[in-house]
PDB file with SEQRES, HELIX, SHEET and CRYST1 records, atoms N, CA, C and O in Angstrom:
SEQRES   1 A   70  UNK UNK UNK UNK UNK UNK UNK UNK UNK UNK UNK UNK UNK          
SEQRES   2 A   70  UNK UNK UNK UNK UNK UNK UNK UNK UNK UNK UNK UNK UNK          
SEQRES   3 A   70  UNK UNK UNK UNK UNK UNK UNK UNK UNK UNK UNK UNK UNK          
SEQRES   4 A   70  UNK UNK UNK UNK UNK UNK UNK UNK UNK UNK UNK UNK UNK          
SEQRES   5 A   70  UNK UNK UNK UNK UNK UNK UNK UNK UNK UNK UNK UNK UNK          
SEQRES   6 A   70  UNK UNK UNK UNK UNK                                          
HELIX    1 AA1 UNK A   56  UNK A   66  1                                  11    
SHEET    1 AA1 2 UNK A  12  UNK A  14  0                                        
SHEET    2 AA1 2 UNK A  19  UNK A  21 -1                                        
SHEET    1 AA2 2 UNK A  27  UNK A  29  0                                        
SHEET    2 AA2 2 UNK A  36  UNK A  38 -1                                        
CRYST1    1.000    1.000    1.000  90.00  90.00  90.00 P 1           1          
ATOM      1  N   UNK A   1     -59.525 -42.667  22.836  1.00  0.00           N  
ATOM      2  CA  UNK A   1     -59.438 -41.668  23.874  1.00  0.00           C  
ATOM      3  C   UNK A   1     -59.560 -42.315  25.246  1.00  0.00           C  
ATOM      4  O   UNK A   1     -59.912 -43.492  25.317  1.00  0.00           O  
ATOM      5  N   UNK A   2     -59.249 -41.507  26.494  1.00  0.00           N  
ATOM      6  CA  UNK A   2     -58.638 -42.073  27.679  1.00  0.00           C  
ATOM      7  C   UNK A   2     -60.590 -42.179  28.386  1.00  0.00           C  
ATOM      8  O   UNK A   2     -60.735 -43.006  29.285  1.00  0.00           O  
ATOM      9  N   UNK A   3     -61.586 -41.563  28.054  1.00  0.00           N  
ATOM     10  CA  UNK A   3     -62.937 -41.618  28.354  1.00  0.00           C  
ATOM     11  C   UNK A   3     -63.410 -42.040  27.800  1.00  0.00           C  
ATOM     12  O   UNK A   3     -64.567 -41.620  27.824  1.00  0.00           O  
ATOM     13  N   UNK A   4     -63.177 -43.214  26.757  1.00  0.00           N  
ATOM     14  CA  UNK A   4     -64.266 -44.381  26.201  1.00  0.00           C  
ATOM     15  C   UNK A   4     -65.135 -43.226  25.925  1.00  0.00           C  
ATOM     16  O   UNK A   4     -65.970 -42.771  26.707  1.00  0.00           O  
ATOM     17  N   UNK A   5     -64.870 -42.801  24.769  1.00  0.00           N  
ATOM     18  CA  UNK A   5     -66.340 -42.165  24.525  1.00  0.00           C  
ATOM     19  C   UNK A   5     -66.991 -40.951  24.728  1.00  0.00           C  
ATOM     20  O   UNK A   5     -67.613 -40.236  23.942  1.00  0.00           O  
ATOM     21  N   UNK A   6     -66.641 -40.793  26.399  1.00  0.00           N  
ATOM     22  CA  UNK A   6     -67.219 -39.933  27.264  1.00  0.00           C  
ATOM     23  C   UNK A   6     -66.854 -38.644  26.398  1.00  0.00           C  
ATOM     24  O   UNK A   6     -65.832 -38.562  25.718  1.00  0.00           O  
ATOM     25  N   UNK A   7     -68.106 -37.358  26.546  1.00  0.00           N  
ATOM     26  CA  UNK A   7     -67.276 -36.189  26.419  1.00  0.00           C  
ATOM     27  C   UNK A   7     -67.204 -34.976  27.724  1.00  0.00           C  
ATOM     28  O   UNK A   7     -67.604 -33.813  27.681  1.00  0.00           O  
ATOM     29  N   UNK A   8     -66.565 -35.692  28.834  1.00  0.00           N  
ATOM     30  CA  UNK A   8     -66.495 -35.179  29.913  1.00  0.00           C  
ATOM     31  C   UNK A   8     -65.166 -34.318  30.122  1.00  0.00           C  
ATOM     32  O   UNK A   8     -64.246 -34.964  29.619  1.00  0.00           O  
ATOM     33  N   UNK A   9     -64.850 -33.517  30.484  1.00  0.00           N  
ATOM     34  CA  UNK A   9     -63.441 -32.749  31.422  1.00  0.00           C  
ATOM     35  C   UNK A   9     -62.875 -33.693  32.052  1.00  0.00           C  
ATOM     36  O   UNK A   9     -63.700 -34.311  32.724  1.00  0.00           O  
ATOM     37  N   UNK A  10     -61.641 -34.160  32.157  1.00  0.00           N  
ATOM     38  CA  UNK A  10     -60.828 -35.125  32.739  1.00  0.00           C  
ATOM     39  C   UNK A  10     -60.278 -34.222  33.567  1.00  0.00           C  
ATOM     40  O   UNK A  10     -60.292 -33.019  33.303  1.00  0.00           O  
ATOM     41  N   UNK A  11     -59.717 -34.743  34.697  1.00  0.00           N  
ATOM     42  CA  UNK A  11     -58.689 -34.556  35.869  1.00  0.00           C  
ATOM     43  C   UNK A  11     -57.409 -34.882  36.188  1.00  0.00           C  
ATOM     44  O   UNK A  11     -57.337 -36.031  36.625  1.00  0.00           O  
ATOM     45  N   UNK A  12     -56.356 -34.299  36.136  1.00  0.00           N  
ATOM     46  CA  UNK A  12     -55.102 -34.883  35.322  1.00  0.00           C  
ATOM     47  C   UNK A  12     -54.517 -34.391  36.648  1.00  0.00           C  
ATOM     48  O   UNK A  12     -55.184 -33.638  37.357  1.00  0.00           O  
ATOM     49  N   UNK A  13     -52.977 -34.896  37.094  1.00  0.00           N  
ATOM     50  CA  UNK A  13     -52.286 -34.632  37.960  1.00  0.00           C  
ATOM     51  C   UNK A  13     -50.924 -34.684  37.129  1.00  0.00           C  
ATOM     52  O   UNK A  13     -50.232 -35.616  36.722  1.00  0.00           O  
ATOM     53  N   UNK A  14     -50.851 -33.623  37.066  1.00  0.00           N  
ATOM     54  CA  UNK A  14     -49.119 -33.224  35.961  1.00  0.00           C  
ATOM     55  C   UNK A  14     -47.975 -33.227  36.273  1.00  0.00           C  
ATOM     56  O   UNK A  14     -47.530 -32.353  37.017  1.00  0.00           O  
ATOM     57  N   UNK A  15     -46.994 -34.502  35.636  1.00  0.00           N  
ATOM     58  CA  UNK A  15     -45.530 -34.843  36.241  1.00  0.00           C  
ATOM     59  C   UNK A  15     -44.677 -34.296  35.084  1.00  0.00           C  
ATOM     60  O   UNK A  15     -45.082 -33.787  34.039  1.00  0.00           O  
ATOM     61  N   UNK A  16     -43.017 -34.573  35.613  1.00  0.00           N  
ATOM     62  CA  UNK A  16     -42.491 -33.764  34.333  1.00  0.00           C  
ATOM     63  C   UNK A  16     -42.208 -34.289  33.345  1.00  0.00           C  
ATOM     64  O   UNK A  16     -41.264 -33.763  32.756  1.00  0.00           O  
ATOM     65  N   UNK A  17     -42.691 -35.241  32.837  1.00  0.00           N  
ATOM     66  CA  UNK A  17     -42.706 -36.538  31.510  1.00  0.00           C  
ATOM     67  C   UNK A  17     -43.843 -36.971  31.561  1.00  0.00           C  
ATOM     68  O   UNK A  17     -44.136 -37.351  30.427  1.00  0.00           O  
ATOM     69  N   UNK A  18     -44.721 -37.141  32.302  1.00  0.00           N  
ATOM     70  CA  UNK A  18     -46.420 -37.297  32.474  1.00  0.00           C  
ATOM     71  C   UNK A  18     -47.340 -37.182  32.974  1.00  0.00           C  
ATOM     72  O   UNK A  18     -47.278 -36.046  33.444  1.00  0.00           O  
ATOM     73  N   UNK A  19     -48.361 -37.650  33.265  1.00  0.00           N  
ATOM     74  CA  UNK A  19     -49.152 -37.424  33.812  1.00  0.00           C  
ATOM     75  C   UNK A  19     -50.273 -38.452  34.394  1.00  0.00           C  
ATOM     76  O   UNK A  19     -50.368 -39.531  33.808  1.00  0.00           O  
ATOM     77  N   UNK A  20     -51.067 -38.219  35.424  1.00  0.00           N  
ATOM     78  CA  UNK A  20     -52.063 -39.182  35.957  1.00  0.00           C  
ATOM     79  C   UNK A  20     -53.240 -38.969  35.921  1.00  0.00           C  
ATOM     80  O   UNK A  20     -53.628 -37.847  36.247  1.00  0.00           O  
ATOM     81  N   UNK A  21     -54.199 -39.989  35.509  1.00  0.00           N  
ATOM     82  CA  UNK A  21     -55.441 -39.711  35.199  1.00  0.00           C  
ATOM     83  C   UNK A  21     -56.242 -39.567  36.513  1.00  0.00           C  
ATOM     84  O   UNK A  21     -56.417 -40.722  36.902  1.00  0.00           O  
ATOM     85  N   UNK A  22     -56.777 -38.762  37.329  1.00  0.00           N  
ATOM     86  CA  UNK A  22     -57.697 -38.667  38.138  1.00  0.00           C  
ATOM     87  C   UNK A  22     -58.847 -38.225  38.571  1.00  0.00           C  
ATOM     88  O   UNK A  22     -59.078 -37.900  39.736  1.00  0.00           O  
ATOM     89  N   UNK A  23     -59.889 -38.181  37.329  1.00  0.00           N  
ATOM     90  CA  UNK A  23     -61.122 -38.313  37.045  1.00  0.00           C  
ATOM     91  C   UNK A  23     -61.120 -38.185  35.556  1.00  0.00           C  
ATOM     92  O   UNK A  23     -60.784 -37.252  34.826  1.00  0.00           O  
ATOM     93  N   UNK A  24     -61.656 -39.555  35.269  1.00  0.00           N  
ATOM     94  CA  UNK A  24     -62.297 -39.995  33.395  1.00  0.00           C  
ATOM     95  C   UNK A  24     -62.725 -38.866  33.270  1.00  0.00           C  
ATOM     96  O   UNK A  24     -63.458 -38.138  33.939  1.00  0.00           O  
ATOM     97  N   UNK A  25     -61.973 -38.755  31.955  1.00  0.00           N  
ATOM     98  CA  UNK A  25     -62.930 -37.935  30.651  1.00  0.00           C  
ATOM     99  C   UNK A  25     -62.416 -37.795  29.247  1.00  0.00           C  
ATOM    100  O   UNK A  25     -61.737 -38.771  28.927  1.00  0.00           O  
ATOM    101  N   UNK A  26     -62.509 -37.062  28.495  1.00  0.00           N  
ATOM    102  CA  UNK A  26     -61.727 -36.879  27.088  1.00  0.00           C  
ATOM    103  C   UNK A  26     -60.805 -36.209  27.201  1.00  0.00           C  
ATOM    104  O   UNK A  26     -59.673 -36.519  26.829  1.00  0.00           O  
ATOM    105  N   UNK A  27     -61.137 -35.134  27.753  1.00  0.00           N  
ATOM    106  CA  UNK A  27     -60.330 -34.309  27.363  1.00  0.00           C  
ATOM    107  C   UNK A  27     -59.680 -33.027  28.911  1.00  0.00           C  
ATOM    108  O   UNK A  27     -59.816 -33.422  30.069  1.00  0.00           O  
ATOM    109  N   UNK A  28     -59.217 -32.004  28.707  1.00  0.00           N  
ATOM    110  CA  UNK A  28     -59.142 -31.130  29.600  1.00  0.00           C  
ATOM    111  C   UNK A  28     -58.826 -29.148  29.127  1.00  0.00           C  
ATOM    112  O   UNK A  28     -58.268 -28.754  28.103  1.00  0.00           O  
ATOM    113  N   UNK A  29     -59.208 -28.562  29.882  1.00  0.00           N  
ATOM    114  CA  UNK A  29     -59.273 -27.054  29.103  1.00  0.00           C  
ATOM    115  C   UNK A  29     -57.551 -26.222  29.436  1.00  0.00           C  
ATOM    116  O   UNK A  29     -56.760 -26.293  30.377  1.00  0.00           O  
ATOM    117  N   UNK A  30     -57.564 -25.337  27.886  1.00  0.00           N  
ATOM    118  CA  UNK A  30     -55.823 -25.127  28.183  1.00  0.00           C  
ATOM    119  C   UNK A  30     -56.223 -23.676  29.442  1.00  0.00           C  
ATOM    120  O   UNK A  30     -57.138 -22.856  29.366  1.00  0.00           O  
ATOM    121  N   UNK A  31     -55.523 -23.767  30.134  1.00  0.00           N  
ATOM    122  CA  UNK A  31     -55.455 -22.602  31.236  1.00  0.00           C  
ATOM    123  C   UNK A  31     -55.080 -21.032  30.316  1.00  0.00           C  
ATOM    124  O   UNK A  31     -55.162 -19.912  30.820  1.00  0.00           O  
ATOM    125  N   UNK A  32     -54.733 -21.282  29.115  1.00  0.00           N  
ATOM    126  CA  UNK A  32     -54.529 -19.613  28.572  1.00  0.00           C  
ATOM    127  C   UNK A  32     -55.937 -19.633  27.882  1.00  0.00           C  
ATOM    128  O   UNK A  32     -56.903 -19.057  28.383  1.00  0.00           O  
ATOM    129  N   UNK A  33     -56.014 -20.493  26.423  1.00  0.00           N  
ATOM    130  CA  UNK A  33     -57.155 -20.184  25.832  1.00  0.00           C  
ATOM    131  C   UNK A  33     -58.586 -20.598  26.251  1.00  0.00           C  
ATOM    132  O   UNK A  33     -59.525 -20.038  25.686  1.00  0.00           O  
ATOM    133  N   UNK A  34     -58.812 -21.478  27.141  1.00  0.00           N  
ATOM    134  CA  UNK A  34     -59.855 -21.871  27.452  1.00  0.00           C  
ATOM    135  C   UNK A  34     -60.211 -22.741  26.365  1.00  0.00           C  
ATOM    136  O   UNK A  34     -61.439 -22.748  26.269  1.00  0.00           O  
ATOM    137  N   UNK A  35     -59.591 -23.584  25.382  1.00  0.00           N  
ATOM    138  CA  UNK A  35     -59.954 -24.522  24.467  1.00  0.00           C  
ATOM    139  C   UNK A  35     -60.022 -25.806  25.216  1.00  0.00           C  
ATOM    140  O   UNK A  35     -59.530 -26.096  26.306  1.00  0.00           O  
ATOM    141  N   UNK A  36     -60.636 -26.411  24.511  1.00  0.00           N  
ATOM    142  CA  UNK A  36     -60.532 -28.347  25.187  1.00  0.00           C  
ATOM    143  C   UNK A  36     -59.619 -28.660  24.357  1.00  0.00           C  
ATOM    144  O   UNK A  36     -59.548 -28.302  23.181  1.00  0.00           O  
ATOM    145  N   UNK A  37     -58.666 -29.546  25.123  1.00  0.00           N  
ATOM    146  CA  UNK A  37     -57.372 -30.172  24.434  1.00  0.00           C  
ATOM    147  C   UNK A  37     -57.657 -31.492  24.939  1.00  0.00           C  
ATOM    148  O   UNK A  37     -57.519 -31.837  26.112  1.00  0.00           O  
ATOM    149  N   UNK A  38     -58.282 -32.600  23.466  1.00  0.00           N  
ATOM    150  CA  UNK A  38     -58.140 -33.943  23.519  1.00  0.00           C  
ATOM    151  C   UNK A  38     -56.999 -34.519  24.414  1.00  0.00           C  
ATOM    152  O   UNK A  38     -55.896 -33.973  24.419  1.00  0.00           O  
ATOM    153  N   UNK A  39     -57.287 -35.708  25.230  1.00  0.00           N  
ATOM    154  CA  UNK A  39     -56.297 -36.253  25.872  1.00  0.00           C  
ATOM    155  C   UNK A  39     -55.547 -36.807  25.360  1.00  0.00           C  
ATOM    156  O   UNK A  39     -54.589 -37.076  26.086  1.00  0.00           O  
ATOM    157  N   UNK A  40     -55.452 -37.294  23.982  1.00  0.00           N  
ATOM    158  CA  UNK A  40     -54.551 -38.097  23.041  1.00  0.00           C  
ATOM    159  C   UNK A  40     -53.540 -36.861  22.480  1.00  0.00           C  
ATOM    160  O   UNK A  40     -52.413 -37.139  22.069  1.00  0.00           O  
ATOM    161  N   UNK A  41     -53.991 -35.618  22.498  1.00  0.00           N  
ATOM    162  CA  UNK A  41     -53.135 -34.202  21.881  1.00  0.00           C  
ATOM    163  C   UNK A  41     -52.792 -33.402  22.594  1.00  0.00           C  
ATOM    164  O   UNK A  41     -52.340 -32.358  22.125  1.00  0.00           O  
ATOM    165  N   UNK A  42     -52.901 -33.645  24.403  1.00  0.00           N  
ATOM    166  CA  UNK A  42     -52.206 -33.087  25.092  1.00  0.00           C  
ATOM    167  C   UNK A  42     -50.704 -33.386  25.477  1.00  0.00           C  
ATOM    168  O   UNK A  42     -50.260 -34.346  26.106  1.00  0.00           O  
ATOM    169  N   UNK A  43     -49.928 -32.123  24.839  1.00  0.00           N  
ATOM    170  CA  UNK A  43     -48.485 -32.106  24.998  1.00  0.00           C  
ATOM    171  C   UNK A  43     -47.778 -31.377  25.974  1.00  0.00           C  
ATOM    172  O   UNK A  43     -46.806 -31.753  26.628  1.00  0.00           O  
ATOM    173  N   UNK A  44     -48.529 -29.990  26.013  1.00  0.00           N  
ATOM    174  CA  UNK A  44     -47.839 -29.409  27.030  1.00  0.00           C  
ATOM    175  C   UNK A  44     -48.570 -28.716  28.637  1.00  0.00           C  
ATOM    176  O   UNK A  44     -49.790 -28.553  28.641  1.00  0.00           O  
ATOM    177  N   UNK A  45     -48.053 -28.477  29.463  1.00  0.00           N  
ATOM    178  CA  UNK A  45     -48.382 -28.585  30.564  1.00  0.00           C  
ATOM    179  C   UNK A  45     -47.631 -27.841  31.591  1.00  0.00           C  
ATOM    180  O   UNK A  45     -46.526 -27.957  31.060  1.00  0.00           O  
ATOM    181  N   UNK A  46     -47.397 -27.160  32.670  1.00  0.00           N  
ATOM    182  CA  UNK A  46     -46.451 -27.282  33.665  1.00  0.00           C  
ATOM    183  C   UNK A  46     -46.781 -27.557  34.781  1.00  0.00           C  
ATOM    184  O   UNK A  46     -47.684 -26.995  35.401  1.00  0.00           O  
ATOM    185  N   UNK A  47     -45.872 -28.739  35.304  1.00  0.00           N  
ATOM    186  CA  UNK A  47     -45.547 -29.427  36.683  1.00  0.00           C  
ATOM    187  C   UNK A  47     -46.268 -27.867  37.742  1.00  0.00           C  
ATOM    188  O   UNK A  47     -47.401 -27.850  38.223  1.00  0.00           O  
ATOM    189  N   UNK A  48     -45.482 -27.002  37.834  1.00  0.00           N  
ATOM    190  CA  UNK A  48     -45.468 -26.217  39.511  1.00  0.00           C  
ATOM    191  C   UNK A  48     -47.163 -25.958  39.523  1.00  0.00           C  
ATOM    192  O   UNK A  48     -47.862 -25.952  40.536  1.00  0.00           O  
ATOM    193  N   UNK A  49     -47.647 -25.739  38.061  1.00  0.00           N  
ATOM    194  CA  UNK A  49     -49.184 -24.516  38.077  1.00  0.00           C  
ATOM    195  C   UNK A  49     -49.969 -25.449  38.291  1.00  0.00           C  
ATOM    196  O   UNK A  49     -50.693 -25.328  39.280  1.00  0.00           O  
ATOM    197  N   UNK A  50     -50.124 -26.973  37.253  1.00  0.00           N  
ATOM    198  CA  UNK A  50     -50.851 -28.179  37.061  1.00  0.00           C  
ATOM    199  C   UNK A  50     -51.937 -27.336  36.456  1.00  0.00           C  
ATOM    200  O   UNK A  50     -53.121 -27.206  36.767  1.00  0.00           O  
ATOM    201  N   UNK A  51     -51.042 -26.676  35.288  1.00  0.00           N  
ATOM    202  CA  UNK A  51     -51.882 -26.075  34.155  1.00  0.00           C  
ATOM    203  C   UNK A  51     -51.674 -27.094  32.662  1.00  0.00           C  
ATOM    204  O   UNK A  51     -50.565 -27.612  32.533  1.00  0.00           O  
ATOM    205  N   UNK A  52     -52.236 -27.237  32.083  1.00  0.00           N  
ATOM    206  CA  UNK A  52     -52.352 -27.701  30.426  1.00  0.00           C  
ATOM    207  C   UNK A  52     -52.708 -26.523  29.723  1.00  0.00           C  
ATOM    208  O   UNK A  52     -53.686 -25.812  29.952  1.00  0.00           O  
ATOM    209  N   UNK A  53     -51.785 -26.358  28.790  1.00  0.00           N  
ATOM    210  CA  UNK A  53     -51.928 -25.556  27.513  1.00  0.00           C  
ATOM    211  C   UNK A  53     -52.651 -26.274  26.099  1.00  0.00           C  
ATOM    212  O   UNK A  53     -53.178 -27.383  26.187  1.00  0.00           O  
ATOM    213  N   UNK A  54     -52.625 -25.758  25.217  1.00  0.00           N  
ATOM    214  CA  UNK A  54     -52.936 -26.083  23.895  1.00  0.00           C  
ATOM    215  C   UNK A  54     -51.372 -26.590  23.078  1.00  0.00           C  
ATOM    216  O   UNK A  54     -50.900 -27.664  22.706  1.00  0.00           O  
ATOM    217  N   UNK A  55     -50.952 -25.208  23.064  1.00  0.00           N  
ATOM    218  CA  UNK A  55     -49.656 -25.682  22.170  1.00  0.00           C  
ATOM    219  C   UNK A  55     -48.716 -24.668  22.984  1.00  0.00           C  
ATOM    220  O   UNK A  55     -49.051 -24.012  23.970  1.00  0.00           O  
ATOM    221  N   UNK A  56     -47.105 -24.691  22.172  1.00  0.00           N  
ATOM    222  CA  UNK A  56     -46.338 -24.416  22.863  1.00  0.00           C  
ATOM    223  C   UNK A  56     -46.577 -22.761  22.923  1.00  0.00           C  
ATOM    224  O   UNK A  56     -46.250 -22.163  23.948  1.00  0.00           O  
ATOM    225  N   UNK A  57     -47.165 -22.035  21.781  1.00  0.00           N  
ATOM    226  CA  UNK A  57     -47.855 -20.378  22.227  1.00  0.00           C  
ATOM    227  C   UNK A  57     -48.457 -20.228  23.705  1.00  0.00           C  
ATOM    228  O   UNK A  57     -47.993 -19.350  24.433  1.00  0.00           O  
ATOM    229  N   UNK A  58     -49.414 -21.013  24.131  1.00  0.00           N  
ATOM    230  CA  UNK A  58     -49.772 -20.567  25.269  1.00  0.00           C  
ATOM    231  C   UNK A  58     -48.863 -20.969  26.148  1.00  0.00           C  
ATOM    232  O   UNK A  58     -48.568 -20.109  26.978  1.00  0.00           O  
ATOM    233  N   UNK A  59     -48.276 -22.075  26.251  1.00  0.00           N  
ATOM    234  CA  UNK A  59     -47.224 -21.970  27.124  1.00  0.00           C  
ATOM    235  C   UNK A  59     -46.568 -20.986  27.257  1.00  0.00           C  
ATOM    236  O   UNK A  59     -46.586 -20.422  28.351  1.00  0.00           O  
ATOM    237  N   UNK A  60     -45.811 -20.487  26.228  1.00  0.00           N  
ATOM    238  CA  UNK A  60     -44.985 -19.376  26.533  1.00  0.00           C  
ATOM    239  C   UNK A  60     -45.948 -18.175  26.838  1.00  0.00           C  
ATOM    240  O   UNK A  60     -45.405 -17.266  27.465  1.00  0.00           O  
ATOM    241  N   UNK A  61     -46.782 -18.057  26.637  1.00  0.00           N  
ATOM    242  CA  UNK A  61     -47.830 -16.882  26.834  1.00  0.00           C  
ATOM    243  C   UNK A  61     -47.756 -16.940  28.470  1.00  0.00           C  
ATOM    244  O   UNK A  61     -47.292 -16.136  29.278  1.00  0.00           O  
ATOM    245  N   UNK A  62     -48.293 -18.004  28.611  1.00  0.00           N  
ATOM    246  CA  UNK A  62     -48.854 -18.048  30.503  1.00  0.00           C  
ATOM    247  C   UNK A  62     -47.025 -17.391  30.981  1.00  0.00           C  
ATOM    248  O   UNK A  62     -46.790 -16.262  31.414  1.00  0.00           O  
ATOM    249  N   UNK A  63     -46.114 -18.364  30.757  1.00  0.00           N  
ATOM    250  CA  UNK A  63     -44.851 -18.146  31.179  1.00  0.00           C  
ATOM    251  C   UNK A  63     -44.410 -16.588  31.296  1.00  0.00           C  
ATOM    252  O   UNK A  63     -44.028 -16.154  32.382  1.00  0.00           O  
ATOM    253  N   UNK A  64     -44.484 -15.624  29.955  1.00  0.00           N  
ATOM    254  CA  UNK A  64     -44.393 -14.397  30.093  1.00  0.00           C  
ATOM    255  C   UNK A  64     -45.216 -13.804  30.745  1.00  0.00           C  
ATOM    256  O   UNK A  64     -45.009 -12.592  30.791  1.00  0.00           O  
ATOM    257  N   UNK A  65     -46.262 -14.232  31.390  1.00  0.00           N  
ATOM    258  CA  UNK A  65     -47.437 -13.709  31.907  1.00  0.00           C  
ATOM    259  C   UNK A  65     -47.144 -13.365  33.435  1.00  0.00           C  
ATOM    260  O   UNK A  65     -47.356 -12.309  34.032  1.00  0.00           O  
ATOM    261  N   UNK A  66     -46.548 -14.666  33.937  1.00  0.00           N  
ATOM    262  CA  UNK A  66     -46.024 -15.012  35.051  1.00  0.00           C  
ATOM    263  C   UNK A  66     -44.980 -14.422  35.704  1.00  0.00           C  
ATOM    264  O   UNK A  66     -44.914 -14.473  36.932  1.00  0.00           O  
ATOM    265  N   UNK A  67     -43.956 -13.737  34.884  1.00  0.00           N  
ATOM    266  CA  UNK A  67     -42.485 -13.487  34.780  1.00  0.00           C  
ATOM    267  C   UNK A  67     -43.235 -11.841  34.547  1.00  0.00           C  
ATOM    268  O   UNK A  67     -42.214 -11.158  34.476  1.00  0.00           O  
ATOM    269  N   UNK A  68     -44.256 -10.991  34.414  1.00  0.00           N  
ATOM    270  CA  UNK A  68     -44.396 -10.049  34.590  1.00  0.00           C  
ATOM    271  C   UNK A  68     -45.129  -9.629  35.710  1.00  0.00           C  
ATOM    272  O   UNK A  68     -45.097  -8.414  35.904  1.00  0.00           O  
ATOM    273  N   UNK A  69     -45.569 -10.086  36.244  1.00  0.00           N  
ATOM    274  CA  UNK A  69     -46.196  -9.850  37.817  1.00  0.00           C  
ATOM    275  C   UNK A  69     -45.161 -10.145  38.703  1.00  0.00           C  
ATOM    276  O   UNK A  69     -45.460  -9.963  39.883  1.00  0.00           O  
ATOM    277  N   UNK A  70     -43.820 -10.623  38.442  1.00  0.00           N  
ATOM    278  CA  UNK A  70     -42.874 -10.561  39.501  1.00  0.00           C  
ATOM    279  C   UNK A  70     -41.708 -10.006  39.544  1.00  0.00           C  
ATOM    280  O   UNK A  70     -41.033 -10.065  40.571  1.00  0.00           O  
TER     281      UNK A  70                                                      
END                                                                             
């Protein structure tokens, strides 16, 4: 894991193929479920929000979420 160990909240800065580490930790929380998503099992994400999801459900969750308030 990207925190040696640590079991801290990491700080991630989200590109559209990756991402940058900017504060150590393990892991980071998905913006729909509020789960911790290991940094080695984080897949999805979006660039504009510099949100992390769990899996591709909450993605599309937040997405429809988004697309109804406008």
């Amino acid at each position: 894991m990207f925190g040696i160990g640590e079991e801290k909240q990491a700080e991630l800065r989200y590109f559209a193929a990756d991402y940058q580490l900017i504060k150590k930790g393990s892991y980071v929380i998905c913006a729909v479920t509020g789960e911790k998503i290991d940094l080695d099992s984080l897949n999805y994400w979006n660039v504009e929000r510099q949100e992390a999801y769990i899996n591709g459900a909450a993605s599309l969750k937040r997405e429809l979420e988004i697309k109804q308030k406008t």
